[in-house]
mmCIF file as gemmi writes it, N, C-alpha and C atoms, coordinates in Angstrom:
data_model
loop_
_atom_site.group_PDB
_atom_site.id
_atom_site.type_symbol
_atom_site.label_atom_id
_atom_site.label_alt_id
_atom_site.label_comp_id
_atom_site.label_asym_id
_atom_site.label_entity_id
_atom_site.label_seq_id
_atom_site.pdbx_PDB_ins_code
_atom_site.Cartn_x
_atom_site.Cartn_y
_atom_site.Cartn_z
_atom_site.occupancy
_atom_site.B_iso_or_equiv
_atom_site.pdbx_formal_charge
_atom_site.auth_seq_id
_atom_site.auth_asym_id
_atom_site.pdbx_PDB_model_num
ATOM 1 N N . UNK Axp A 1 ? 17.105 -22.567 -22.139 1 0 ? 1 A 1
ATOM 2 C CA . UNK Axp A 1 ? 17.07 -23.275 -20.877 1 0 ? 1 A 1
ATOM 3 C C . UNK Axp A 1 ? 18.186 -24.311 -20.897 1 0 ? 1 A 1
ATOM 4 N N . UNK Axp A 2 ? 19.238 -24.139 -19.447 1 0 ? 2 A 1
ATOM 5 C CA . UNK Axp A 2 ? 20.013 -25.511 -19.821 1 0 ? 2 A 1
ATOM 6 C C . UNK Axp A 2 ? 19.154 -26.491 -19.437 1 0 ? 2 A 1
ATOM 7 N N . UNK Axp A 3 ? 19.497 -27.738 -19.312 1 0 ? 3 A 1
ATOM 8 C CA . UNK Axp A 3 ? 19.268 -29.054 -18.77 1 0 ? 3 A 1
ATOM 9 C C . UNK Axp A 3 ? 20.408 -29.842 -18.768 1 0 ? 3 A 1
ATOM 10 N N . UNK Axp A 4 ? 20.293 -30.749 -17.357 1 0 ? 4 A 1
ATOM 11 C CA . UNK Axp A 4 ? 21.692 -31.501 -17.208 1 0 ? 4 A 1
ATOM 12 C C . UNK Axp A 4 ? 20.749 -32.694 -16.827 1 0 ? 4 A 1
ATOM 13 N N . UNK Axp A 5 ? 21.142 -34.109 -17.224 1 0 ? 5 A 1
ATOM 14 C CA . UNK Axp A 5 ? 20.451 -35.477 -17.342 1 0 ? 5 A 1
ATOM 15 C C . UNK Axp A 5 ? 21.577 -36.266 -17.01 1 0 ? 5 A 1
ATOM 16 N N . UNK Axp A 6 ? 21.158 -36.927 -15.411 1 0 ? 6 A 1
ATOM 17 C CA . UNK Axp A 6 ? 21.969 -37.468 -14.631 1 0 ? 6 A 1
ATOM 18 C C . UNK Axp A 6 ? 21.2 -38.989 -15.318 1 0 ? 6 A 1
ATOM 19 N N . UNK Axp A 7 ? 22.396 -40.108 -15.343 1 0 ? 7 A 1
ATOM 20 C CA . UNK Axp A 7 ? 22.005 -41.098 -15.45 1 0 ? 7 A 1
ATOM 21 C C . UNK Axp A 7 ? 21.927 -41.962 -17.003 1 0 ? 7 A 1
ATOM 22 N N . UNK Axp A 8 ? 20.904 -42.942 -17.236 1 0 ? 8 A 1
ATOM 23 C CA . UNK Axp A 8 ? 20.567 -43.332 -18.588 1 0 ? 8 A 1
ATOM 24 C C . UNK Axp A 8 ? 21.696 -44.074 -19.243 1 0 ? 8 A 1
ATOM 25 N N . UNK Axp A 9 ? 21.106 -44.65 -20.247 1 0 ? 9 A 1
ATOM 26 C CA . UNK Axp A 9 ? 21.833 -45.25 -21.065 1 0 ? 9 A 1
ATOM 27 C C . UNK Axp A 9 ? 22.705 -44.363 -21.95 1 0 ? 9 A 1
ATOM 28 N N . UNK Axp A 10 ? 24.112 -45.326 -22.242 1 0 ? 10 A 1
ATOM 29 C CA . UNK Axp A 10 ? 25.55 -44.898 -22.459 1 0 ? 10 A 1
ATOM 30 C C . UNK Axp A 10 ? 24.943 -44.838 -24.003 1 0 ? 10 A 1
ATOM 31 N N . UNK Axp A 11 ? 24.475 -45.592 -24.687 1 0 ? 11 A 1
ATOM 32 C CA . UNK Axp A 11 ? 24.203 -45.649 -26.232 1 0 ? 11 A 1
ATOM 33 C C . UNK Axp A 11 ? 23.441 -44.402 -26.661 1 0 ? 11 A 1
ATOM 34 N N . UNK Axp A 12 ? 22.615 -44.194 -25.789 1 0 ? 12 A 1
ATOM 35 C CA . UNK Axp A 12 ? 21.433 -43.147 -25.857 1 0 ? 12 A 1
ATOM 36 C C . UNK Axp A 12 ? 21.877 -41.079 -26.261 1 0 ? 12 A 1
ATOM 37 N N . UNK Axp A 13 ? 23.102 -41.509 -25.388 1 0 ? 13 A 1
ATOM 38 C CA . UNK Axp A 13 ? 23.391 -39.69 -25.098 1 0 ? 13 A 1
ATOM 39 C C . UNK Axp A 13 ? 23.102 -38.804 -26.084 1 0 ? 13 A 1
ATOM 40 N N . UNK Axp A 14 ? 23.772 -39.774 -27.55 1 0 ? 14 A 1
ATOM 41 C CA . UNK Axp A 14 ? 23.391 -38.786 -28.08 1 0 ? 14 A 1
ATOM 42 C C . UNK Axp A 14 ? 22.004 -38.316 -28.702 1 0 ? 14 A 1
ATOM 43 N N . UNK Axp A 15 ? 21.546 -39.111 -28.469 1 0 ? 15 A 1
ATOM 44 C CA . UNK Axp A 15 ? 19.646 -39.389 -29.064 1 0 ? 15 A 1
ATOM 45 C C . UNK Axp A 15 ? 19.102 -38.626 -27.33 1 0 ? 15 A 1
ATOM 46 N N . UNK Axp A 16 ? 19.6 -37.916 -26.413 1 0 ? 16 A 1
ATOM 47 C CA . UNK Axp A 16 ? 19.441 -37.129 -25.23 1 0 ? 16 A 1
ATOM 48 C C . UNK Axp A 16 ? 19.616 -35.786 -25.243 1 0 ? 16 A 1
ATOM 49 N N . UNK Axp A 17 ? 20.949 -35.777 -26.042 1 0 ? 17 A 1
ATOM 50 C CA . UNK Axp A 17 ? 21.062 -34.332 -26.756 1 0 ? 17 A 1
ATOM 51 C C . UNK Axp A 17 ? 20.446 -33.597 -27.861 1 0 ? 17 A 1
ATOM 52 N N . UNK Axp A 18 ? 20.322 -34.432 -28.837 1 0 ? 18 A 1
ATOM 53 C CA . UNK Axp A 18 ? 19.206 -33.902 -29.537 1 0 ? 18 A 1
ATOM 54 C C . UNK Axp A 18 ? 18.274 -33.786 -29.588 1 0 ? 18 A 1
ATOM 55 N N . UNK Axp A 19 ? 17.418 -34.903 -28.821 1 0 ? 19 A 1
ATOM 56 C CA . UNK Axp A 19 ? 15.689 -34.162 -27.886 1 0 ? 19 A 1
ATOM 57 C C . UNK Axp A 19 ? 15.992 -32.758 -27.619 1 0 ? 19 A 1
ATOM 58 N N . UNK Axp A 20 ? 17.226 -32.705 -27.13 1 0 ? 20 A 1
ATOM 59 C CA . UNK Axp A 20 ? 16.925 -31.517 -26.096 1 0 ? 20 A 1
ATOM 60 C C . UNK Axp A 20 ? 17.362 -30.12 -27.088 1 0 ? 20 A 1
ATOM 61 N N . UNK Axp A 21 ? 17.974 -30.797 -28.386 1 0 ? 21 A 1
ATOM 62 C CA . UNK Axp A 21 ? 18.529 -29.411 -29.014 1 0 ? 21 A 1
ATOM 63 C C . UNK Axp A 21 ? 17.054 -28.962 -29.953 1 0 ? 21 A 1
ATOM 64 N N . UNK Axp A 22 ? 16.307 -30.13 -30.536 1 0 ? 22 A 1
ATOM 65 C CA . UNK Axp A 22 ? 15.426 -29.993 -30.905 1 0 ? 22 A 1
ATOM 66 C C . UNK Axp A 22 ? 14.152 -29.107 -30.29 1 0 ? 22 A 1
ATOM 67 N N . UNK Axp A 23 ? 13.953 -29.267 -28.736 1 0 ? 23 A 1
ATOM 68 C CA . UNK Axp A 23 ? 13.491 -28.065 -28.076 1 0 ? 23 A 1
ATOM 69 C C . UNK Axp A 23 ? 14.076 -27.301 -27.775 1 0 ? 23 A 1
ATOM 70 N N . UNK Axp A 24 ? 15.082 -26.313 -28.581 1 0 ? 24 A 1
ATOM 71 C CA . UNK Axp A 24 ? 15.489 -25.253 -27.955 1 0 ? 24 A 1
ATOM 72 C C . UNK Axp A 24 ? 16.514 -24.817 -26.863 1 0 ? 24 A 1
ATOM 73 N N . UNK Axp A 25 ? 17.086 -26.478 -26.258 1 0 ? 25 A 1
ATOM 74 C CA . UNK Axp A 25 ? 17.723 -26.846 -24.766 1 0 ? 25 A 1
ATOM 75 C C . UNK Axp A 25 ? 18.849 -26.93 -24.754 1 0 ? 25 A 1
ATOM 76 N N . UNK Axp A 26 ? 20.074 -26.576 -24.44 1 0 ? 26 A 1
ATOM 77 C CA . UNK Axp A 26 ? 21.131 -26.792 -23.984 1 0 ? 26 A 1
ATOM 78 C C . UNK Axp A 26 ? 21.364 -28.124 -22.892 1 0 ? 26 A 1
ATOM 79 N N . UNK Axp A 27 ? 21.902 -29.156 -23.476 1 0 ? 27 A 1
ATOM 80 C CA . UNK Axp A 27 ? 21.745 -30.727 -22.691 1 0 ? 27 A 1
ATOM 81 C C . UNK Axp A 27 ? 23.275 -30.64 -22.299 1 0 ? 27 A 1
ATOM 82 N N . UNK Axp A 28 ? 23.138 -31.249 -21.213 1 0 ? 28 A 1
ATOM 83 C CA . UNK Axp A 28 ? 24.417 -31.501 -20.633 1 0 ? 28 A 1
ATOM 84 C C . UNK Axp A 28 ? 24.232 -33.441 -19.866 1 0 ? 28 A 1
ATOM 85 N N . UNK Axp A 29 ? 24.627 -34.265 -20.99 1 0 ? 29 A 1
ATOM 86 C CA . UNK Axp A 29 ? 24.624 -35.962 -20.194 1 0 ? 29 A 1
ATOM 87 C C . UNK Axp A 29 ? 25.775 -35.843 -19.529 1 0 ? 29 A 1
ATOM 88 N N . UNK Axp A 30 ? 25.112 -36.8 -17.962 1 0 ? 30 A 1
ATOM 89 C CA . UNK Axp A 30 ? 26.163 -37.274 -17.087 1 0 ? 30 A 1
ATOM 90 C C . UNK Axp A 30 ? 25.939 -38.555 -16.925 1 0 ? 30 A 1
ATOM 91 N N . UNK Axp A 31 ? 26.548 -39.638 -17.687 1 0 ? 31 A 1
ATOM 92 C CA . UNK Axp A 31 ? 26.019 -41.374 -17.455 1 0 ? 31 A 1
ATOM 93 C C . UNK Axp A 31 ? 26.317 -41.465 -16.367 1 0 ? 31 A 1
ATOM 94 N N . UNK Axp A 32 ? 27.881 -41.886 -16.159 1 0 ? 32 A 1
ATOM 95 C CA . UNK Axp A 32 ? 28.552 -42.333 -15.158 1 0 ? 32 A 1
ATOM 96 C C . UNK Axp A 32 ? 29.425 -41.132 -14.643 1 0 ? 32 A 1
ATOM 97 N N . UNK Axp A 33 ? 29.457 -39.788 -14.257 1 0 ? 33 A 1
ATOM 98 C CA . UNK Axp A 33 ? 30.113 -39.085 -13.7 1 0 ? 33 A 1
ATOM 99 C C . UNK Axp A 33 ? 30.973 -39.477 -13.396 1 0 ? 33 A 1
ATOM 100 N N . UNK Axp A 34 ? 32.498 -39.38 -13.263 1 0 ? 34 A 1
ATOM 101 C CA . UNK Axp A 34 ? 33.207 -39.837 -12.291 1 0 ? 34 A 1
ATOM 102 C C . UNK Axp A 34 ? 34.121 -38.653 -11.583 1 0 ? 34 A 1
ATOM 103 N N . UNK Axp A 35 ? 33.937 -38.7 -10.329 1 0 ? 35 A 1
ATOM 104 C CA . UNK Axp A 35 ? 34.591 -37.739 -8.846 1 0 ? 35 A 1
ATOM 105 C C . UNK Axp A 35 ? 33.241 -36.684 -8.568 1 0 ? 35 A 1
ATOM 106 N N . UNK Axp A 36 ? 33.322 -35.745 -8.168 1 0 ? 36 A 1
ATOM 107 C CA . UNK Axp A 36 ? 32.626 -35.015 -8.043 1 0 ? 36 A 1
ATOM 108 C C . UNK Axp A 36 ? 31.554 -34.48 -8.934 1 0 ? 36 A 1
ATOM 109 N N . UNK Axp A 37 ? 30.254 -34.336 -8.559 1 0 ? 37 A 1
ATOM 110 C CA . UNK Axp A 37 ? 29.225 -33.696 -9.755 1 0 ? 37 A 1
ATOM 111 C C . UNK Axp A 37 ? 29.123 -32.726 -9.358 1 0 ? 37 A 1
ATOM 112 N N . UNK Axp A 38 ? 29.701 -31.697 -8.732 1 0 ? 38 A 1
ATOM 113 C CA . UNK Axp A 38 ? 29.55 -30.347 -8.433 1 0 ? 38 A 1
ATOM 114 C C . UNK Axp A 38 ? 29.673 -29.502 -9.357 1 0 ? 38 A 1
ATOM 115 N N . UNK Axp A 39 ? 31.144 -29.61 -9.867 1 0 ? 39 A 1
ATOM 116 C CA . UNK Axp A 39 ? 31.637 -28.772 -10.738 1 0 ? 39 A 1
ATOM 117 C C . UNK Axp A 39 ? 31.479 -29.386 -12.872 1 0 ? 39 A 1
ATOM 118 N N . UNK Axp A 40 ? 30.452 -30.148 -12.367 1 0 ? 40 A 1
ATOM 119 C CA . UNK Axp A 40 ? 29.976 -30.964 -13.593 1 0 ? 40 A 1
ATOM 120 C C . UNK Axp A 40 ? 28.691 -30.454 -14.004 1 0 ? 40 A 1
ATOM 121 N N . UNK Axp A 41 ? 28.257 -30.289 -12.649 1 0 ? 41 A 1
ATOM 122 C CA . UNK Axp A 41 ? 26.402 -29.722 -12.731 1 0 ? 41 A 1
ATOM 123 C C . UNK Axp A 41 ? 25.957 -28.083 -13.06 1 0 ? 41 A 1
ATOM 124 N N . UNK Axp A 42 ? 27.053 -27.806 -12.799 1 0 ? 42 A 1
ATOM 125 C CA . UNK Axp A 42 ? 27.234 -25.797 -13.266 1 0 ? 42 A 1
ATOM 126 C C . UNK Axp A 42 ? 25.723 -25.513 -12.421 1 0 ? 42 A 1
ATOM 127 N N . UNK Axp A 43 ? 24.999 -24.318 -13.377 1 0 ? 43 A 1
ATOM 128 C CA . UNK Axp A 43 ? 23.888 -23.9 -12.83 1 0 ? 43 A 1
ATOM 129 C C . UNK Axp A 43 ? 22.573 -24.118 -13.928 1 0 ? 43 A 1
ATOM 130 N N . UNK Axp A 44 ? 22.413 -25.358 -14.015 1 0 ? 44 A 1
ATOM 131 C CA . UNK Axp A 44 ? 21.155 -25.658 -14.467 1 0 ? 44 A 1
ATOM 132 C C . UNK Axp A 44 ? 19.919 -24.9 -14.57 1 0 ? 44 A 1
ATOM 133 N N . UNK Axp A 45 ? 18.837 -24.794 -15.279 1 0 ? 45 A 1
ATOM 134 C CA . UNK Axp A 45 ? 17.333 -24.902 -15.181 1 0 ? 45 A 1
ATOM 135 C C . UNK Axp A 45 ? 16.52 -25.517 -14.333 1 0 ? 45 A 1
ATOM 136 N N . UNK Axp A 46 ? 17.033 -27.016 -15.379 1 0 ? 46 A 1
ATOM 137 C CA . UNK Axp A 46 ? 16.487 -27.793 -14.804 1 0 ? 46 A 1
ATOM 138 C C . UNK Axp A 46 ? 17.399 -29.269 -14.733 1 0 ? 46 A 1
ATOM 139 N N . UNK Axp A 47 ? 16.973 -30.008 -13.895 1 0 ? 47 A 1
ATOM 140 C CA . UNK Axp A 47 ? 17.748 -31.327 -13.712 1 0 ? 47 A 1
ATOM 141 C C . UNK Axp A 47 ? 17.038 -32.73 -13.763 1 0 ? 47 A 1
ATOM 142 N N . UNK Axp A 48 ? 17.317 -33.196 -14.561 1 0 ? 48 A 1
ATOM 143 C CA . UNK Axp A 48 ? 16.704 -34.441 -14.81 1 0 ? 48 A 1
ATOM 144 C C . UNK Axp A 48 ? 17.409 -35.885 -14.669 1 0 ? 48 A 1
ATOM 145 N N . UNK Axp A 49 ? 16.542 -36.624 -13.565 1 0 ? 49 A 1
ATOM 146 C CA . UNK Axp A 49 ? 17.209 -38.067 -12.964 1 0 ? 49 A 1
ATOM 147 C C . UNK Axp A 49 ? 16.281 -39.721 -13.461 1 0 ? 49 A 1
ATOM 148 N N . UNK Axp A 50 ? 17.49 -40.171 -14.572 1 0 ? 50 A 1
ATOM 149 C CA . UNK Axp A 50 ? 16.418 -41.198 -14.756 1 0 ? 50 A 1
ATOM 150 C C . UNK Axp A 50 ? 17.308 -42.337 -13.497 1 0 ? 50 A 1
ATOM 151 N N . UNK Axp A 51 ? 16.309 -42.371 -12.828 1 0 ? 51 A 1
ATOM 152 C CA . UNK Axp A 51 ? 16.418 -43.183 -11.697 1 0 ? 51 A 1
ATOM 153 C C . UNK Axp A 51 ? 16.635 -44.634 -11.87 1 0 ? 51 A 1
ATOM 154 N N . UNK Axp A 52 ? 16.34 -45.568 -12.509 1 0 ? 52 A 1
ATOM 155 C CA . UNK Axp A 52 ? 16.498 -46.968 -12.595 1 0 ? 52 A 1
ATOM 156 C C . UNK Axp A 52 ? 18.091 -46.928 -13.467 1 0 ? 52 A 1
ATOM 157 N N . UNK Axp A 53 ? 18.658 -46.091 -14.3 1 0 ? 53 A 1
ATOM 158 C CA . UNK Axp A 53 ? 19.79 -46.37 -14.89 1 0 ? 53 A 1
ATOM 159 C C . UNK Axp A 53 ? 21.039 -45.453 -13.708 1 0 ? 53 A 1
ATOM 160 N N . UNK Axp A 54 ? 20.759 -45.719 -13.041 1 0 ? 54 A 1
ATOM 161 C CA . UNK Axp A 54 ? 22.051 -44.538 -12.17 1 0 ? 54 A 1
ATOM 162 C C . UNK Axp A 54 ? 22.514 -45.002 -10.613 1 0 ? 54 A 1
ATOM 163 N N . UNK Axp A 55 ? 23.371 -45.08 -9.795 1 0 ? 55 A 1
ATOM 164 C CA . UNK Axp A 55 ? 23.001 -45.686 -8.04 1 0 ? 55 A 1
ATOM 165 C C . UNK Axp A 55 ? 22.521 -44.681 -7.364 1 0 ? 55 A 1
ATOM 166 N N . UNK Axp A 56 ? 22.361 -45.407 -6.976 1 0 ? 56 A 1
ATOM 167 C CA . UNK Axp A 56 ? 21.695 -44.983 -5.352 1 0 ? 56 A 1
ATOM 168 C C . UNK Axp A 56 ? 22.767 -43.308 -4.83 1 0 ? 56 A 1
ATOM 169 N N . UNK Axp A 57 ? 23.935 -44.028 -4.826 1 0 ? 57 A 1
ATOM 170 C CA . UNK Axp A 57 ? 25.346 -43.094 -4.371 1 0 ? 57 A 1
ATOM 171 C C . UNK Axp A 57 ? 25.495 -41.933 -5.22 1 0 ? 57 A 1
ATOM 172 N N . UNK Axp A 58 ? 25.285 -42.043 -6.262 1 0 ? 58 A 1
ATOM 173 C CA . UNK Axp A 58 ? 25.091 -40.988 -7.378 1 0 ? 58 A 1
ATOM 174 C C . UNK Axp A 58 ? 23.842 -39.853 -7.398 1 0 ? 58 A 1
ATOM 175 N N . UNK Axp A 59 ? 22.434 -40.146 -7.036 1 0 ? 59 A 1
ATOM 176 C CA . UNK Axp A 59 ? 21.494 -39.984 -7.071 1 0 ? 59 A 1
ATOM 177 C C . UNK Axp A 59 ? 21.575 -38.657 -5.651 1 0 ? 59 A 1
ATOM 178 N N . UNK Axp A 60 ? 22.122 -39.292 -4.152 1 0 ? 60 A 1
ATOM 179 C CA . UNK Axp A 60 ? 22.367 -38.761 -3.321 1 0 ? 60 A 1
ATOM 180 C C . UNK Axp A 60 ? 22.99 -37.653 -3.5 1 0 ? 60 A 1
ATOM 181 N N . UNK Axp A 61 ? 23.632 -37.666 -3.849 1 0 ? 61 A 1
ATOM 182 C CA . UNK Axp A 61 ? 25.625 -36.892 -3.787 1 0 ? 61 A 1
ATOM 183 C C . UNK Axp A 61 ? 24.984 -35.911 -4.946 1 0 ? 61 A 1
ATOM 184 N N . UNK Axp A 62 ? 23.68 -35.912 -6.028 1 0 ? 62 A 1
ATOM 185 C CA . UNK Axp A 62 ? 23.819 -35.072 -6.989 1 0 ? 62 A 1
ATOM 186 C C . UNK Axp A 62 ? 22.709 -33.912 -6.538 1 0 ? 62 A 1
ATOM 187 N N . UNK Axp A 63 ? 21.867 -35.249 -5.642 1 0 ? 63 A 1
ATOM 188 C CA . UNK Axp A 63 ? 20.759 -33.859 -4.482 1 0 ? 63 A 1
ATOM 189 C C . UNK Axp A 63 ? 21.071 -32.891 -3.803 1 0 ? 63 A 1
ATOM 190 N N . UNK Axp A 64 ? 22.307 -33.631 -2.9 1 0 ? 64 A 1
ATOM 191 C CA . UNK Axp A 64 ? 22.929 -32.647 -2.274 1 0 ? 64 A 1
ATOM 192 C C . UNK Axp A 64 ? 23.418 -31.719 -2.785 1 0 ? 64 A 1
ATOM 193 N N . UNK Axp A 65 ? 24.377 -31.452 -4.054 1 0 ? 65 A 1
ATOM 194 C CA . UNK Axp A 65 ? 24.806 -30.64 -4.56 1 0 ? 65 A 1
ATOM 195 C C . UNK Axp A 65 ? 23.655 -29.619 -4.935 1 0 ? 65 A 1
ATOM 196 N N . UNK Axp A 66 ? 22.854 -29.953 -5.252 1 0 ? 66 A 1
ATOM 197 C CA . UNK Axp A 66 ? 21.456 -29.215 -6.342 1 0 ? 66 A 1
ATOM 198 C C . UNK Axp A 66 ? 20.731 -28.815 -5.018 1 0 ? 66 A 1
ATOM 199 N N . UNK Axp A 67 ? 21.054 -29.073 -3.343 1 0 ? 67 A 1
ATOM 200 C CA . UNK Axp A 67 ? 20.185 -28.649 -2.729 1 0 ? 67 A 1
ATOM 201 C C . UNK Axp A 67 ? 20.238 -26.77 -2.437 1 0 ? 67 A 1
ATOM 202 N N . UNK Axp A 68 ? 19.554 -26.237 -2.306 1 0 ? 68 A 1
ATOM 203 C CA . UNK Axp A 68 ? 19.857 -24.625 -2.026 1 0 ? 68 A 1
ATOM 204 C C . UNK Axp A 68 ? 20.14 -23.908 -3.606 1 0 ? 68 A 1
ATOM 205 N N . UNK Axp A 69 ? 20.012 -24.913 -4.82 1 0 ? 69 A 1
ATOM 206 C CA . UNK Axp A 69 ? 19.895 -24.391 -6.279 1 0 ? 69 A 1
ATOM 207 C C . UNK Axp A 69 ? 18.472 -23.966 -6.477 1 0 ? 69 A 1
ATOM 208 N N . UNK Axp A 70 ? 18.523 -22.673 -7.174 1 0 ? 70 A 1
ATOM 209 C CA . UNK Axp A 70 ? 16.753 -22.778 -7.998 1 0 ? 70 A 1
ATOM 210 C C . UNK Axp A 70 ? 16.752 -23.343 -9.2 1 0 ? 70 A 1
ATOM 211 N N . UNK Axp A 71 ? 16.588 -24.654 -9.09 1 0 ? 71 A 1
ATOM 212 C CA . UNK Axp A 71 ? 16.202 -25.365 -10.299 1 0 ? 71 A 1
ATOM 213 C C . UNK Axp A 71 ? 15.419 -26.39 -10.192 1 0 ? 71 A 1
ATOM 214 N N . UNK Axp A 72 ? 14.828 -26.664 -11.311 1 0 ? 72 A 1
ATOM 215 C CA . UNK Axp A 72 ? 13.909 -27.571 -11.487 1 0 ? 72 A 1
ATOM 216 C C . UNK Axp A 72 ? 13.936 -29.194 -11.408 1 0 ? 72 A 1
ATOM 217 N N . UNK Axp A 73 ? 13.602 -30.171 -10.411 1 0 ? 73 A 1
ATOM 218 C CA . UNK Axp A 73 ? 14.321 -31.158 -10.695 1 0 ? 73 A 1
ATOM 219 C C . UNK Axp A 73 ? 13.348 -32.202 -10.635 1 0 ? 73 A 1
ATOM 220 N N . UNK Axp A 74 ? 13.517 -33.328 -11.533 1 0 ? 74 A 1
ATOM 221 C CA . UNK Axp A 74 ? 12.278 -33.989 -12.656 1 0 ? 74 A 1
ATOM 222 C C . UNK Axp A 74 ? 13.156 -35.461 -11.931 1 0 ? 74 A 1
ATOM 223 N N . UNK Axp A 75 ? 12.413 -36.645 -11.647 1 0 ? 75 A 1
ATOM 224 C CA . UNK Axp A 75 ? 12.865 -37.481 -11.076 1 0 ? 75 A 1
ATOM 225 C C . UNK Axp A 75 ? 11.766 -38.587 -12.683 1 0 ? 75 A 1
ATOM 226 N N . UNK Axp A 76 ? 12.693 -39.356 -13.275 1 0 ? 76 A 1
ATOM 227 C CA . UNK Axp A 76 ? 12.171 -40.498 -14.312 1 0 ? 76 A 1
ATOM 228 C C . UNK Axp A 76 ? 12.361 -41.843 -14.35 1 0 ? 76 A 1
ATOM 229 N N . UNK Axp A 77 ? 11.46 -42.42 -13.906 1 0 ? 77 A 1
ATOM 230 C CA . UNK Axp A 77 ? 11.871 -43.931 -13.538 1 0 ? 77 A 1
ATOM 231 C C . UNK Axp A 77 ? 12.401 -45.034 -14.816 1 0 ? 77 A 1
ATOM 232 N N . UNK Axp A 78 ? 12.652 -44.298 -16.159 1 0 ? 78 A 1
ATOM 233 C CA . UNK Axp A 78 ? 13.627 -45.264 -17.181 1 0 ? 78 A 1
ATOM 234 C C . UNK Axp A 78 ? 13.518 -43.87 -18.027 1 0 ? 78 A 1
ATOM 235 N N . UNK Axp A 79 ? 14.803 -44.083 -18.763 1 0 ? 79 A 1
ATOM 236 C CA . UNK Axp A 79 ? 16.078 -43.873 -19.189 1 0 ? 79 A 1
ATOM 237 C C . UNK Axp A 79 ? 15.583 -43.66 -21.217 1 0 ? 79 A 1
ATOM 238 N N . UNK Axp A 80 ? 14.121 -43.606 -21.415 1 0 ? 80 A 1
ATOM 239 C CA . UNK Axp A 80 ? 13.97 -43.626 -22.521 1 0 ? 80 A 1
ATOM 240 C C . UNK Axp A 80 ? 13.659 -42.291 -22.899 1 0 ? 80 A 1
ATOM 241 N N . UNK Axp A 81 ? 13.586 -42.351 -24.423 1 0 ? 81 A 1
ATOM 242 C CA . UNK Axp A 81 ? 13.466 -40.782 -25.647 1 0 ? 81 A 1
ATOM 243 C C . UNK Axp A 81 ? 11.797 -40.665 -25.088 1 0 ? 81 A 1
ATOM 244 N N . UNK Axp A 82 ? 10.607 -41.263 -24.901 1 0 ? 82 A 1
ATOM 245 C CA . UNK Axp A 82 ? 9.313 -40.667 -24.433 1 0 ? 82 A 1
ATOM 246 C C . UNK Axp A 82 ? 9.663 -40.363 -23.139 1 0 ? 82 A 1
ATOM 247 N N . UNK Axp A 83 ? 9.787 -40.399 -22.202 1 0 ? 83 A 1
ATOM 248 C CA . UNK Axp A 83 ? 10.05 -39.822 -20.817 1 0 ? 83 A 1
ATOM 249 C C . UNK Axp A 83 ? 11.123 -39.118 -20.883 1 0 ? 83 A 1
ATOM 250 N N . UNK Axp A 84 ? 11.789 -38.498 -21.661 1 0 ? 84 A 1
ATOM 251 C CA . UNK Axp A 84 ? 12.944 -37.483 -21.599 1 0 ? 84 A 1
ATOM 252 C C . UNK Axp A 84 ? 11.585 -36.139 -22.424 1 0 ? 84 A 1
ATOM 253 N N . UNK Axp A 85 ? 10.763 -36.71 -23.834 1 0 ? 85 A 1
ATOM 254 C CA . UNK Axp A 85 ? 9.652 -35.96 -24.445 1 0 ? 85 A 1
ATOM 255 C C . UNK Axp A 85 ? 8.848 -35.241 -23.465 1 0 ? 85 A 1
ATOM 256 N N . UNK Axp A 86 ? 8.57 -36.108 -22.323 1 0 ? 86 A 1
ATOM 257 C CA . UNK Axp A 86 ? 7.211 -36.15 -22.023 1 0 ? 86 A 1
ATOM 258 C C . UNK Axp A 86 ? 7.767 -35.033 -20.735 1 0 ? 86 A 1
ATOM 259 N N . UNK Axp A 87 ? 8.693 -35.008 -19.936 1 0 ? 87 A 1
ATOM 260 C CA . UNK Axp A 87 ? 9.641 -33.761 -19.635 1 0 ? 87 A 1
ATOM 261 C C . UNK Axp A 87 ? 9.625 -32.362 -20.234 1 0 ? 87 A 1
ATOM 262 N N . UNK Axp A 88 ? 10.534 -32.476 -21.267 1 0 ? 88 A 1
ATOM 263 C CA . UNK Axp A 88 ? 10.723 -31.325 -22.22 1 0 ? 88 A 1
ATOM 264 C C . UNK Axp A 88 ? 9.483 -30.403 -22.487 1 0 ? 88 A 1
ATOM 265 N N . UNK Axp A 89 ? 8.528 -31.712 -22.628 1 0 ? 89 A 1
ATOM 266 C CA . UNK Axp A 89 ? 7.077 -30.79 -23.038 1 0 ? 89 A 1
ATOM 267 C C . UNK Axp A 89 ? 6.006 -29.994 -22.147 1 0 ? 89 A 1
ATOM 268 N N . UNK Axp A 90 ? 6.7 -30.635 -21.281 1 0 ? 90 A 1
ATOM 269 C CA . UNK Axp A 90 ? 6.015 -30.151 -19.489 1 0 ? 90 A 1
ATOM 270 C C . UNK Axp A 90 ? 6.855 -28.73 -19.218 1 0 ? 90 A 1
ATOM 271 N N . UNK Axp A 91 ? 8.142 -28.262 -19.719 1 0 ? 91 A 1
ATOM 272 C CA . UNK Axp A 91 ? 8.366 -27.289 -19.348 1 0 ? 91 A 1
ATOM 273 C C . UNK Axp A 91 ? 9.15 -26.624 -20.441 1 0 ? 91 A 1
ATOM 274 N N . UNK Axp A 92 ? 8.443 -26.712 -21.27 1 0 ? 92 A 1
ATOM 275 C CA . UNK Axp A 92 ? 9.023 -26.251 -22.766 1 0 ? 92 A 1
ATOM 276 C C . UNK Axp A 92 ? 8.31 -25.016 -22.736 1 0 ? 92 A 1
């Protein structure tokens, strides 16, 4: 399964990627994207938004892109290793 994780802390990524290699996941972090997330977001699984680390402008612009995708998309109100777990395990 890929997964692409919009948002979160810059220190974290790599403690984001290895949650996710540890289940089996192909992780793709986007902290701060910069220009377009279209051609950043490929074709996901699933998509995961930790919402308090990311804007508003970012958040928009990455819906739209993902709108008319079949994928899964997980909205997380902080940016930590248990709510990235508590994800993974929901659709592991």
């Amino acid at each position: 399964m890929s997964v692409v994780i919009l948002g979160g802390n810059e220190c974290m990524e790599r403690n984001y990627k290895a949650l996710c290699r540890d289940y089996k996941h192909d992780a793709k972090v986007l902290i701060k994207p910069v220009g377009g997330v279209k051609k950043k977001l490929g074709n996901p699984d699933l998509v995961i938004f930790f919402t308090s680390c990311m804007s508003h402008k970012m958040l928009q612009g990455a819906m739209c892109e993902l709108k008319g995708q079949d994928c899964i998309i997980e909205h997380c109100s902080t940016g930590s290793l248990s709510a990235l777990r508590k994800v993974l395990e929901k659709y592991a």
